[in-house]
DRENTORLO-712318 format. One record per residue (C-alpha): residue in one letter; y, z, x. Coordinates in steps of 0.001 Angstrom, whole numbers, plus 500000, padded with zeros to 6 digits. Layout:
<bafis>
BAFI   type        v        w        u
BAFI      A        Y        Z        X
...
</bafis>
This chain:
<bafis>
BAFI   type        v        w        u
BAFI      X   500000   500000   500000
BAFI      X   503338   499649   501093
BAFI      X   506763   501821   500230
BAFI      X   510586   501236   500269
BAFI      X   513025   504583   500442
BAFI      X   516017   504430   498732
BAFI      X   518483   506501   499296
BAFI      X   521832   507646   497288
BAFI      X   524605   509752   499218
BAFI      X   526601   510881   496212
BAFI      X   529452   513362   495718
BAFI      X   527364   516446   495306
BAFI      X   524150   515751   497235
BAFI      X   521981   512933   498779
BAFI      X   519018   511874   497114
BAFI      X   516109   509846   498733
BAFI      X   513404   508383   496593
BAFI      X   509953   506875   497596
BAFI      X   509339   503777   495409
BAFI      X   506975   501146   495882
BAFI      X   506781   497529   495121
BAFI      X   506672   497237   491732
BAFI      X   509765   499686   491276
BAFI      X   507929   503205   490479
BAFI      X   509828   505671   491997
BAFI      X   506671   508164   493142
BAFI      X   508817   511097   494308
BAFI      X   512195   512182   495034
BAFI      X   514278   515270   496465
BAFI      X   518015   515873   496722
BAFI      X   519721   518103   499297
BAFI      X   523163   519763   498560
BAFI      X   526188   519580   500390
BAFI      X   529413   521108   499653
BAFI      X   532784   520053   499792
BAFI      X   536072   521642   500744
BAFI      X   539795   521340   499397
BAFI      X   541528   523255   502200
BAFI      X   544820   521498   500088
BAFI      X   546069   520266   496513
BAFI      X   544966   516841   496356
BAFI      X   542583   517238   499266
BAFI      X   538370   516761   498788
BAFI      X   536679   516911   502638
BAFI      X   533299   516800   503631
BAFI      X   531112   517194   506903
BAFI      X   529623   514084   508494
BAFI      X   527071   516021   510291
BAFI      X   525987   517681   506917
BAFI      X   525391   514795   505226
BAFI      X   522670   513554   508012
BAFI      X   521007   517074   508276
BAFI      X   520875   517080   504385
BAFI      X   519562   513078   504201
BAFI      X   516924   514251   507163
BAFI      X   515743   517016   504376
BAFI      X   515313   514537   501985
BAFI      X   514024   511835   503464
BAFI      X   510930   514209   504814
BAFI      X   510585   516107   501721
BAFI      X   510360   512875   499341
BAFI      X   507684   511501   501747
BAFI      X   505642   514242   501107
BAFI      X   505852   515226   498015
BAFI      X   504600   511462   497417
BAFI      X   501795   512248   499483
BAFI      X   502228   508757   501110
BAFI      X   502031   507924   505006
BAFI      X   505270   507368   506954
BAFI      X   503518   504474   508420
BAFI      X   503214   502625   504901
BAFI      X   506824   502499   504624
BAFI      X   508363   499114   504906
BAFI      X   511896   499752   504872
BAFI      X   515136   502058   504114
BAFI      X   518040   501398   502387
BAFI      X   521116   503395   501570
BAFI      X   524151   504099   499270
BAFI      X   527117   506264   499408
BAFI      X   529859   507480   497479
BAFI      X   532721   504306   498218
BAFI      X   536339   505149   499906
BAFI      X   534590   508596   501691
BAFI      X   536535   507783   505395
BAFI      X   535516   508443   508147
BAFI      X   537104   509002   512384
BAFI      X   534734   509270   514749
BAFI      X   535107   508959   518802
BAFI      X   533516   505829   520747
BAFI      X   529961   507670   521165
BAFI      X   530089   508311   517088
BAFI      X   531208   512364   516741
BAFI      X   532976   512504   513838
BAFI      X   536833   513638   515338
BAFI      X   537772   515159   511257
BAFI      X   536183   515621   508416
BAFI      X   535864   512904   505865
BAFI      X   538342   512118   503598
BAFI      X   536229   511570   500415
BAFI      X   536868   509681   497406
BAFI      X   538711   512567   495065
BAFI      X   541040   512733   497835
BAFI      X   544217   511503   497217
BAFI      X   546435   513078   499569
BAFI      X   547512   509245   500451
BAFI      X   549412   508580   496849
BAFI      X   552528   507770   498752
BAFI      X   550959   505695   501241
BAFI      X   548980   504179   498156
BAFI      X   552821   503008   496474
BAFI      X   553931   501737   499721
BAFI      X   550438   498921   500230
BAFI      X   551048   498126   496726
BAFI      X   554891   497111   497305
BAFI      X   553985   495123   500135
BAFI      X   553130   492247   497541
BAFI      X   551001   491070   500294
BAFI      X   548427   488103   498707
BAFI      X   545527   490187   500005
BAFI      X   546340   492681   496699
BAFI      X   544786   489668   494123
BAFI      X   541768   491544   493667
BAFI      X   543842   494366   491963
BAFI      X   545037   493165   489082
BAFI      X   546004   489858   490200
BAFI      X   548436   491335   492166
BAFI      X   549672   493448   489403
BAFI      X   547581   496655   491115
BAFI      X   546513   499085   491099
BAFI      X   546461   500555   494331
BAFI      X   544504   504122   494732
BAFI      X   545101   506765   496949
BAFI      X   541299   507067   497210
BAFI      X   541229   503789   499008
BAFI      X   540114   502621   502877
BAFI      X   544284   501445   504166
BAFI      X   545768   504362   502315
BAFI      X   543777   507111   503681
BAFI      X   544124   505636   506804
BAFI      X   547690   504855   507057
BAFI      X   547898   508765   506234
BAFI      X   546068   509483   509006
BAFI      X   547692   507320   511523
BAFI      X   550971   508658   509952
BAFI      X   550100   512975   509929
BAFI      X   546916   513165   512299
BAFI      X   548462   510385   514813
BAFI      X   546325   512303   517813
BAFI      X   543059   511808   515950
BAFI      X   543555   507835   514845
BAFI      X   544833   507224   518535
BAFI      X   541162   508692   519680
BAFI      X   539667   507584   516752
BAFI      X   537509   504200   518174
BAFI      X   536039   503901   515018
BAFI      X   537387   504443   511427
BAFI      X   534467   503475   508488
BAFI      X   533326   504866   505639
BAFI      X   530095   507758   504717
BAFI      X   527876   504398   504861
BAFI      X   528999   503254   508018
BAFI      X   528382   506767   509407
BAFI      X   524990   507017   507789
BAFI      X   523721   503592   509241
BAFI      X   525322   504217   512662
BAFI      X   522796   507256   512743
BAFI      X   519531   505454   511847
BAFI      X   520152   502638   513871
BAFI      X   522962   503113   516765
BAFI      X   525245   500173   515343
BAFI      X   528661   500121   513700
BAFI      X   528164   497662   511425
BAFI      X   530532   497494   507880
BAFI      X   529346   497078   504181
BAFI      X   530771   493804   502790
BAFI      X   530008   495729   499425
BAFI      X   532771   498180   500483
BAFI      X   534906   496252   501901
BAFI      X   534833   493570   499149
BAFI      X   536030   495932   496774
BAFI      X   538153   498906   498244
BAFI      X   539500   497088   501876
BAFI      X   541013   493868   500276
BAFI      X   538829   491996   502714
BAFI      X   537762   488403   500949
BAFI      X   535048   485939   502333
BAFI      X   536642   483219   500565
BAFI      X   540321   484396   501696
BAFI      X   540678   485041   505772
BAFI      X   538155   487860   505366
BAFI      X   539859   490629   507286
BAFI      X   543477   491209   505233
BAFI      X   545519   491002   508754
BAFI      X   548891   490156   506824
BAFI      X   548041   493435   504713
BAFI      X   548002   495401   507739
BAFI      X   550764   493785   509495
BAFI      X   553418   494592   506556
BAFI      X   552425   498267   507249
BAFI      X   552463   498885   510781
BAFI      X   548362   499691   510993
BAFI      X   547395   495736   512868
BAFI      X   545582   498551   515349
BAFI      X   543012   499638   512399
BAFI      X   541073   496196   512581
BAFI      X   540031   497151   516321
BAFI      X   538535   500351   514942
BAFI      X   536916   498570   511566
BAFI      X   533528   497244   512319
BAFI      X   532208   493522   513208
BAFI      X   530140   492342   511689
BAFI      X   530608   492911   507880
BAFI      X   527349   493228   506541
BAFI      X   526178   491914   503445
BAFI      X   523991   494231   500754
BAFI      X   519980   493053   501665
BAFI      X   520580   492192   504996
BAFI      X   519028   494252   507664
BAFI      X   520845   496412   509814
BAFI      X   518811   497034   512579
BAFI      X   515399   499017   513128
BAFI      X   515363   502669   512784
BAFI      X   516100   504917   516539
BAFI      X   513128   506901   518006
BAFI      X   515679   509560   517247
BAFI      X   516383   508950   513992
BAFI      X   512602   508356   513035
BAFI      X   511790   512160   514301
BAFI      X   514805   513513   511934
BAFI      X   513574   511688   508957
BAFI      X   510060   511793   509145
BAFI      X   509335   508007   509609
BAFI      X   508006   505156   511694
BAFI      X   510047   504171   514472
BAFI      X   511068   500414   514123
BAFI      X   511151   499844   510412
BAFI      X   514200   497825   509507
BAFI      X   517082   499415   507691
BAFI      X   518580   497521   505350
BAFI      X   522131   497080   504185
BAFI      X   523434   499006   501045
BAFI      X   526972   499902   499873
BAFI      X   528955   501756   497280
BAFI      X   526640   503424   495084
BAFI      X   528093   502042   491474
BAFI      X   527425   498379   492579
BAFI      X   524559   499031   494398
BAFI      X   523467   500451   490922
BAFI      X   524199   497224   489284
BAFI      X   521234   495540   490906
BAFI      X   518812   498996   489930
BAFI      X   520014   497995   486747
BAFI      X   518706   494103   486559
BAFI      X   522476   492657   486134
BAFI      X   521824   489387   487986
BAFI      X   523887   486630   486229
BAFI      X   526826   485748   484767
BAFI      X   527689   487169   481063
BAFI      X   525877   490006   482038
BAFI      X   527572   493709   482777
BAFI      X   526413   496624   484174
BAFI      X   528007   499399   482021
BAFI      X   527951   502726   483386
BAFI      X   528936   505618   481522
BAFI      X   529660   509319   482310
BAFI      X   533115   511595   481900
BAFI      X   534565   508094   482027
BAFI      X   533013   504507   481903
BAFI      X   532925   501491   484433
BAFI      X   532573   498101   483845
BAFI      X   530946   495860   486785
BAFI      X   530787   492055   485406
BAFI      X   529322   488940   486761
BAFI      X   531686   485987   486296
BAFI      X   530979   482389   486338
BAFI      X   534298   481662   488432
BAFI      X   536861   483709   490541
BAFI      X   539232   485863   488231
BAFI      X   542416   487226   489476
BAFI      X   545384   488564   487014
BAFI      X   546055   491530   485737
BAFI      X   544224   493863   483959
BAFI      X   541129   492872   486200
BAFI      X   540021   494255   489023
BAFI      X   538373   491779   491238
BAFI      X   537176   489043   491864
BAFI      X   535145   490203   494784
BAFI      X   532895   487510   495859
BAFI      X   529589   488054   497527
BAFI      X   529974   492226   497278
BAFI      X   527056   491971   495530
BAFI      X   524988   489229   495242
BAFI      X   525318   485882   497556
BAFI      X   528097   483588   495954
BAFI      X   528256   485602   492546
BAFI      X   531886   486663   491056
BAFI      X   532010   490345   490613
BAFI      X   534988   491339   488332
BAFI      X   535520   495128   486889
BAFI      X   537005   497520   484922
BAFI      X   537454   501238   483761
BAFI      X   538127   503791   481161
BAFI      X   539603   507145   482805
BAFI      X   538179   509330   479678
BAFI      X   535080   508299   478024
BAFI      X   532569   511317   478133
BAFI      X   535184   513282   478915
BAFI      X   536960   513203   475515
BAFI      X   533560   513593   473922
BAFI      X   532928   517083   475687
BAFI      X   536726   517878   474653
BAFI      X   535634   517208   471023
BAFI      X   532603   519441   471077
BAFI      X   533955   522333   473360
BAFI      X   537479   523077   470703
BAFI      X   535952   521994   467927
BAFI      X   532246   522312   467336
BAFI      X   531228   524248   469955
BAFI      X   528293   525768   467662
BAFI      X   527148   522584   466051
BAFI      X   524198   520513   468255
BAFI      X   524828   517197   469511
BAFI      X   522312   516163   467142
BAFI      X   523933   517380   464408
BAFI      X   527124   515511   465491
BAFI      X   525489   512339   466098
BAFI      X   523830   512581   462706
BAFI      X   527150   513365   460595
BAFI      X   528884   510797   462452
BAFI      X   526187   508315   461552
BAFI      X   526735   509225   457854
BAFI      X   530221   507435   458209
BAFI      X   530858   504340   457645
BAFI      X   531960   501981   460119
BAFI      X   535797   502433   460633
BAFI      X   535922   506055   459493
BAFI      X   537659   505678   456803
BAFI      X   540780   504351   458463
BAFI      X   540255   506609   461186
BAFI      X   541416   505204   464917
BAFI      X   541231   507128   468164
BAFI      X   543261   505659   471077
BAFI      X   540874   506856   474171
BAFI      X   543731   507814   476686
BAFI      X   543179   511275   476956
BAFI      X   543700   510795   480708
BAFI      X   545583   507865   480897
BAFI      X   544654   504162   480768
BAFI      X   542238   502095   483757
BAFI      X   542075   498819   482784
BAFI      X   543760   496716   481082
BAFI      X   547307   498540   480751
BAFI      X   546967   500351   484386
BAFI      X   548870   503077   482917
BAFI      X   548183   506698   484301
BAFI      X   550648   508114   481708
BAFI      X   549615   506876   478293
BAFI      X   547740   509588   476195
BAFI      X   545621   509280   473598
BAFI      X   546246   509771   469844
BAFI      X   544389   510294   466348
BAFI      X   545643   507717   463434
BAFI      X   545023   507694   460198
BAFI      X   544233   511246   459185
BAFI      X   543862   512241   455576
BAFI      X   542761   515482   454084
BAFI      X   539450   513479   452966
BAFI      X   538419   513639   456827
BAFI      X   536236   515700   458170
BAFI      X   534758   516559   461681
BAFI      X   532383   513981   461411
BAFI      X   535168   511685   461046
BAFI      X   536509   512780   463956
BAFI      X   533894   512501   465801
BAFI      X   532826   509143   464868
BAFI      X   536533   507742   465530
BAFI      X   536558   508955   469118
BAFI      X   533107   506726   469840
BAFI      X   534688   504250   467940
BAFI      X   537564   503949   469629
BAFI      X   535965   504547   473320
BAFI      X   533946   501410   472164
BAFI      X   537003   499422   471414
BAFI      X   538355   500072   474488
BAFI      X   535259   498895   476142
BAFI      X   535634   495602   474027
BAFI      X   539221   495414   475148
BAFI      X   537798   495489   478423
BAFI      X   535669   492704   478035
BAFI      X   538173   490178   476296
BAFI      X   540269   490960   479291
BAFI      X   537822   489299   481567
BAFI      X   539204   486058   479840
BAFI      X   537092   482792   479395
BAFI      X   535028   483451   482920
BAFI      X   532912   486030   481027
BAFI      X   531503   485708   477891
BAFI      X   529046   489006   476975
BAFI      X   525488   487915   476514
BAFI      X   523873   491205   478002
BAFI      X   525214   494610   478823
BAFI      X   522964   497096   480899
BAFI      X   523812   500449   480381
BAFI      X   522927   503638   482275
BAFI      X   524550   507004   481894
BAFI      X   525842   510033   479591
BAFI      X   525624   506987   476277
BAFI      X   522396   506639   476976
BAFI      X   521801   509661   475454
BAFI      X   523226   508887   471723
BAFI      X   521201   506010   469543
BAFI      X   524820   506226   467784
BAFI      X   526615   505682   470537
BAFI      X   524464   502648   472000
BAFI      X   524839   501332   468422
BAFI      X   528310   501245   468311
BAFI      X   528705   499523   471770
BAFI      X   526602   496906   470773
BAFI      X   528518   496647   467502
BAFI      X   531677   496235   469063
BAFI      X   530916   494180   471767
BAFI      X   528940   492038   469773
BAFI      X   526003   491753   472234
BAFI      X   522521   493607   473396
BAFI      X   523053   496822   475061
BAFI      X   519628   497293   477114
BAFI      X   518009   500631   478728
BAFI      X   516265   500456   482205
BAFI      X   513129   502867   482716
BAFI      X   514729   504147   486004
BAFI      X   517687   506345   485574
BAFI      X   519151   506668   489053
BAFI      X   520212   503017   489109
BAFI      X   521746   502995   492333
BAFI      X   519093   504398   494108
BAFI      X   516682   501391   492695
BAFI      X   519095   499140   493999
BAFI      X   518220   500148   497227
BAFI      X   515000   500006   496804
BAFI      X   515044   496495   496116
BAFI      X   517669   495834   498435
BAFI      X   514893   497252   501110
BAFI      X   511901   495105   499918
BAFI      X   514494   492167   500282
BAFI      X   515366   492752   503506
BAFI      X   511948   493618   504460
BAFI      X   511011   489902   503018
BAFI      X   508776   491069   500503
BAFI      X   510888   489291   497749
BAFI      X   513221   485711   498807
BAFI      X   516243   487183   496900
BAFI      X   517917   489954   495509
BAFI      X   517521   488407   492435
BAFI      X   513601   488069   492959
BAFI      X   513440   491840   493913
BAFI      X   515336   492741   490193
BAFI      X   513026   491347   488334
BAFI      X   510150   492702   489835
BAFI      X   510873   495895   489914
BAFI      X   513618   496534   487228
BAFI      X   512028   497354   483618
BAFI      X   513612   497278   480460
BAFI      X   512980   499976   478428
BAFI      X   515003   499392   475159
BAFI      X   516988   496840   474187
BAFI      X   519835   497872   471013
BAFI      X   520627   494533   469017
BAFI      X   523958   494424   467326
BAFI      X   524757   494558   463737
BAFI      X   526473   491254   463301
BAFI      X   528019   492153   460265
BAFI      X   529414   495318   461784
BAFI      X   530348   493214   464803
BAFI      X   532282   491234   462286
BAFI      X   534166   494185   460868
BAFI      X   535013   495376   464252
BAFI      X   536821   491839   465137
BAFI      X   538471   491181   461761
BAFI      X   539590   494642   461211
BAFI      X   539416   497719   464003
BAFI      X   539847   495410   467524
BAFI      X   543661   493909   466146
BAFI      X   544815   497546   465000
BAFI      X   543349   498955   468163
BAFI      X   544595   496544   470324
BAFI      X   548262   497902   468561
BAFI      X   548198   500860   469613
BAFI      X   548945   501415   473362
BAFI      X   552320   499223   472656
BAFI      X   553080   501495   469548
BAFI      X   552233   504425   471115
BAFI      X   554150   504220   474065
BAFI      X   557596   503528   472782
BAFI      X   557048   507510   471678
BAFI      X   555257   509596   474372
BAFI      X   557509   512316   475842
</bafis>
């Protein structure tokens, strides 16, 4: 038999799973690591904890899956995206990382996105945004207020660049990261050196890494050293991974264009495949080849999604099951009675871009009731996903959305998506999607399967598939999407 590890470096922990060919994950363990904010704004983390942790992993998943290091074929990992990284020319890390949450850079963020440099198109068209939690921000804040540390610093990455420096001794870069948090475009002069020009950091590229490596394609093999930390054969290849969302879009089976990897938790992201290159505003992306060879990738967000769910149940029913919820709200009829919920609670992602909108409850009477309520909010987090998709314009038209997450958990909830989207919302078998993705990214780059592509549908299985309602999909269109759609404008003209 042979095995694949896949493993996902996340915010809390890293997790390494033993899979093998057919996409049965046989064990897994995750190892805690902690994170410190010695500052407002500030979210650090320890390089060095996150390889003792992934060595603790790595050799517990192996045996608890009672398999033999020497029938694994490959490795392949994911991290959290933006985590940065300083390290000296022998690889020590000279800080601790700047993580995602960080955002101690939101000054430094304002000042790339008034550059109108053409290397911003893939936010928003040029429109932004730009986050704080990005690769030039963080590091024009640390060339700015650590200036000893990114003079010494001879290599500046991310928590995946550090991870695959360790198992194989070379500084390589994701193209998955890079692609969509660096600005850097394949199809547009790669590196953005204009970018960095406008804001003083041209001395970053020497510390970025060469090559940019593409998701599938193998690293290196795995050190002597690293072997005896994690357990493993000396020699196997490690494979490239990336940022653990879109690495999770290929756990999920989201190969071709019209389909969407939806991913839902405290808030919701949208990761698209396009049949051509979108750029305007609204629209994150495109990032070509972040994922798949030649495929447009195009995304979007909801800030408050889950979030506003958890908000409803904590003030208001905190004594009443979900199940109870779910089945009150089903007892509604679609539209809630001229019920609307604007999902801003925390502001706006995509399309608007708007940090300060806030969300709002329309259309109460004293006929509604709790279950109203409750069905208007997944209503109207629905819309906004719908929204989302219309904004992709002409170069994506919904045939399938894969959806993994916090959703998942509410038949109601799936429902509605698929009612207001108007196409099939589908459940995978395997619920750490990213961690799949790697997986198959492995048994590609090992050469057990000729493409990515191959590798999804071999090991990626569908477990239930949620048909719309056409005739709710109908009402939707005709009669919640246009007053929806209303809203933000209305709205806005009277926030405080």
């Amino acid at each position: 038999m042979s095995y694949v590890i896949g493993v996902d470096g996340g915010t809390e922990s890293i997790r390494a799973f033993v899979f093998d060919l057919s996409g049965k994950p046989l064990a897994s363990v995750a190892t805690p690591y902690k994170t410190d904010f010695p500052h407002p704004s500030w979210a650090e983390q320890s390089p060095e904890e996150w390889w003792r942790c992934m060595g603790l992993s790595v050799n517990g998943a192996v045996a608890k899956a009672g398999v033999s290091p020497a029938d694994i074929i490959a490795l392949c990992v994911d991290t959290t995206c933006c985590s940065v990284v300083a390290l000296d020319a022998a690889g020590n890390p000279l800080r601790p990382c700047m993580i995602w949450m960080d955002v101690r850079s939101a000054g430094e963020a304002d000042e790339v996105a008034a550059t109108g440099d053409p290397n911003l198109r893939v936010n928003g068209g040029g429109a932004g945004p730009v986050s704080a939690e990005w690769m030039i921000p963080k590091s024009l804040w640390m060339k700015r207020h650590q200036p000893e540390i990114f003079k010494r610093a001879a290599k500046v990455g991310e928590y995946q660049d550090y991870i695959n420096l360790k198992l194989t001794g070379r500084w390589v870069g994701s193209l998955g990261n890079a692609a969509v948090r660096w600005h850097y475009q394949t199809r547009h002069g790669g590196v953005p050196r204009s970018l960095l020009a406008a804001l003083d950091l041209a001395d970053l590229e020497e510390k970025w890494q060469n090559p940019i490596v593409a998701p599938g394609t193998p690293i290196g093999p795995l050190t002597r050293a690293a072997a005896e930390h994690l357990g493993l054969s000396a020699g196997i290849p490690v494979i490239q991974g990336g940022a653990d969302a879109f690495i999770g879009v290929i756990g999920l089976g989201v190969t071709e264009p019209g389909e969407m990897a939806l991913i839902t938790g405290s808030s919701h992201l949208h990761i698209g495949i396009a049949d051509r290159e979108v750029h305007k505003p609204g629209v994150w992306g495109t990032y070509m080849d972040g994922i798949y060879p030649g495929k447009p990738i195009i995304e979007g967000g909801q800030t408050s999604t889950g979030s506003v769910i958890a908000w409803f149940k904590r003030h208001f029913a905190e004594h009443t099951s979900w199940d109870t919820l779910n089945e009150g709200a089903a007892a509604v009829p679609p539209g809630a009675e001229g019920l609307l919920v604007l999902d801003h609670f925390q502001g706006n992602r995509t399309p608007y871009t708007d940090a300060l909108s806030r969300g709002a409850i329309t259309g109460l009477t004293l006929k509604h009731t709790p279950a109203h309520v409750f069905r208007a909010i997944i209503e109207g987090i629905c819309l906004g996903t719908r929204l989302i998709t219309d904004s992709f314009g002409e170069a994506f038209n919904p045939k399938r959305i894969v959806l993994a997450g916090g959703a998942s958990n509410s038949p109601l909830w799936l429902q509605i998506h698929a009612d207001t989207i108007g196409a099939p919302i589908e459940l995978t078998e395997v619920a750490d999607a990213p961690a799949l993705g790697c997986a198959i990214l492995a048994a590609h780059g090992a050469g057990r399967f000729k493409t990515i592509e191959e590798g999804c549908a071999a090991m990626v299985r569908s477990k239930t598939v949620i048909e719309p309602n056409l005739a709710n999909t109908r009402f939707y269109e005709a009669e919640m999407l246009p007053r929806y759609a209303k809203l933000y404008a209305a709205l806005k003209g009277v926030r405080g």
